[in-house]
Phi, psi and omega in degrees: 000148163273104175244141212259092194270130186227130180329132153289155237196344147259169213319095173081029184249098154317303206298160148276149163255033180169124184252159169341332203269302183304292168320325186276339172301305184285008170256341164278009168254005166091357177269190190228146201208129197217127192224099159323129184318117169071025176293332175269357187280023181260344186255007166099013186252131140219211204297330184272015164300293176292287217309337181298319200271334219097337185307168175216149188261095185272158196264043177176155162299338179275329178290340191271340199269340181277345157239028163277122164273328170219137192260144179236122175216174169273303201251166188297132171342139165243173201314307171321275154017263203263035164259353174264332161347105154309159159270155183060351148335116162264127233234130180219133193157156153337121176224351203000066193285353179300315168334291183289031192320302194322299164308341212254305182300333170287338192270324180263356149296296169251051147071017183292144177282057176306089181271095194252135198285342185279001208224342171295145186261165160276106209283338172303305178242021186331096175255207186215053186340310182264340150323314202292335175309273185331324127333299164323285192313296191295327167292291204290349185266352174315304211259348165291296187313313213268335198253341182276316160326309174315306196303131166351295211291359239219013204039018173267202192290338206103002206239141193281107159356285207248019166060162190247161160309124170101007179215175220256143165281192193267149173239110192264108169261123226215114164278108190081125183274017168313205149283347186271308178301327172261349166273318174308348179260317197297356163255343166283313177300335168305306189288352183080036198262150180266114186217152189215129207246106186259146179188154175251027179252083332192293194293324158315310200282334190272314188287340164300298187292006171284295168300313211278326186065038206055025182255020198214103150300118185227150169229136188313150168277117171218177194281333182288346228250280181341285174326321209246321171315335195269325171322302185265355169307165163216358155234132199235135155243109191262098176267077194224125195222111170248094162346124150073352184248179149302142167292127153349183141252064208247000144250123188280181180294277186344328194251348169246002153306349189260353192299135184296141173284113195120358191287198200215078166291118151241103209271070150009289204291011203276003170259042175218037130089005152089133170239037136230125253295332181250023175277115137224163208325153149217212200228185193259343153317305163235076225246008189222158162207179167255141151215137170077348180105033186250096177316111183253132200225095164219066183287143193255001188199081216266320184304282259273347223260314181231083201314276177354266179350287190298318194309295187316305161325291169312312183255007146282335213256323197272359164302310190294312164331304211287318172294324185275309190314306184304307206269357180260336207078175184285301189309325192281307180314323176270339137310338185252000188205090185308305172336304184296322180317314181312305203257018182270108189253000150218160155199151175071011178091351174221171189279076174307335184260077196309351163265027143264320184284337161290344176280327251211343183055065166223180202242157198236178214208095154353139166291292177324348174237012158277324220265000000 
């Protein structure tokens, strides 16, 4: 198979969908690997890296997506993106797509074979493998950003995270005990920060205060439990994540006029369109605004910020997918591996993935009677 790597093209994104390492498995399975000129140099990789390995270096985005049978990237397509899209193409990468109809309509207009890395399962421990890197990443740089935002110069409050002797730390409310939510509690609890981890999962909540050992406050998630966590915060973190959906809305307008002036929201979920009520997307170029006097952080591809890190991360996790597509194709593969199937949300012209047609009130259409 040819598989095809093309620079990413939004707004401040370092990361590759394949690193040297990777391009060298899959050229010892016999594909050919085509890495756009200079694709890897926002992540420390560069073009004679790939050529080392066997990969070959085309000098444009048009030549990789015009000799690829499958394109591998981190992020959802942008207009550039999908005016070089083949019809009927296979596109393996982020896509959150529930937010976003429009990107969803574009994509089922030529038929692209949308394989989105957030929504494959671990069918064993049903996780979410390539989410989790990402997560990872993104919970834990929320309390860097969220502790630098704080700072005077910065419209924050003034406040230190973890506080000094004689004087109180910062108080960090973190929504949802996923993965974003417990490294964001495991770097805020570092900084010495006073933390409350909210989830409407019992068993979650019993399995936080286990790992946290008491350094940690949780609370059921309900709208009051919130209402008074959003209150007394002074870093609001949103970690709320429905596989493949919309994020909830679960900090209203309301809760955040009651929010201290100078406070900080770093909203996680905002490339699942933000679980919080006044969040929309913003870029690492421009990455904060006010509402009510609340300083807001919603970069929608907050990993992109530390390209290395991340890249290396993601594609340990998306090498084996990306090798079971190539050596099998797509049809034998998602037959043979449901987890993966999980993550196929368009094909053929339809929604494969029902909490997008549901978010989206458009109808949704089994993968098994496409295939």
């Amino acid at each position: 198979m040819r598989i095809g790597v093309p620079t990413e093209i939004k707004n401040n994104e370092y990361r590759v969908g394949m690193t040297p390492s990777g391009a060298a498995d899959l050229t010892a399975n016999g594909h050919e690997v085509l890495i756009q000129k200079g694709a890897g140099n926002g992540s420390g990789f560069a073009d004679d890296e790939y050529t080392a390995v066997g990969a070959r270096i085309l000098p444009d985005a048009d030549a990789v997506y015009d000799a690829a049978d499958m394109i591998v990237k981190v992020k959802e397509p942008i207009e550039a993106d999908l005016a070089r899209l083949k019809d009927g193409q296979l596109l393996f990468t982020y896509l959150h797509l529930a937010p976003v109809p429009d990107l969803t309509a574009s994509l089922m207009k030529k038929k692209i074979t949308g394989v989105a890395y957030e929504t494959i399962t671990d069918e064993r421990r049903r996780t979410l493998p390539l989410l989790t890197p990402m997560s990872e990443v993104a919970g834990r740089m929320s309390v860097h950003v969220g502790a630098y935002y704080l700072h005077k110069p910065n419209n924050g409050r003034g406040v230190l995270l973890g506080g000094v002797p004689g004087v109180l730390p910062a108080d960090v409310a973190i929504i949802g005990g996923g993965v974003v939510g417990t490294n964001a509690a495991k770097m805020a609890v570092g900084l010495g920060a006073r933390v409350t981890i909210l989830d409407n999962n019992l068993d979650r909540l019993r399995q936080l205060d286990d790992i946290f050992r008491g350094t940690i406050q949780t609370l059921a998630s309900n709208a009051a439990h919130i209402a008074e966590a959003v209150r007394r915060s002074d870093l609001l973190i949103g970690g709320v994540l429905i596989p493949g959906a919309a994020a909830p809305k679960l900090v209203t307008r309301d809760m955040i006029r009651d929010m201290k002036k100078g406070a900080v929201i770093v909203d996680v979920a905002i490339d699942q369109g933000g679980c919080v009520e006044t969040a929309h997307p913003t870029t690492h170029s421009d990455p904060v605004y006010e509402v009510d006097g609340v300083v807001h952080y919603c970069v929608a591809n907050m990993p992109g910020a530390v390209p290395r890190t991340s890249t290396i991360a993601l594609t340990n996790a998306t090498l084996p997918y990306t090798r079971l597509l190539a050596n099998l194709g797509f049809e034998k593969a998602v037959r043979q591996n449901p987890g993966l199937a999980e993550g196929v949300n368009v094909y053929k012209g339809e929604i494969t993935y029902e909490a997008v047609a549901t978010s989206q009130e458009r109808k949704y259409t089994e993968l098994s009677k496409l295939l």
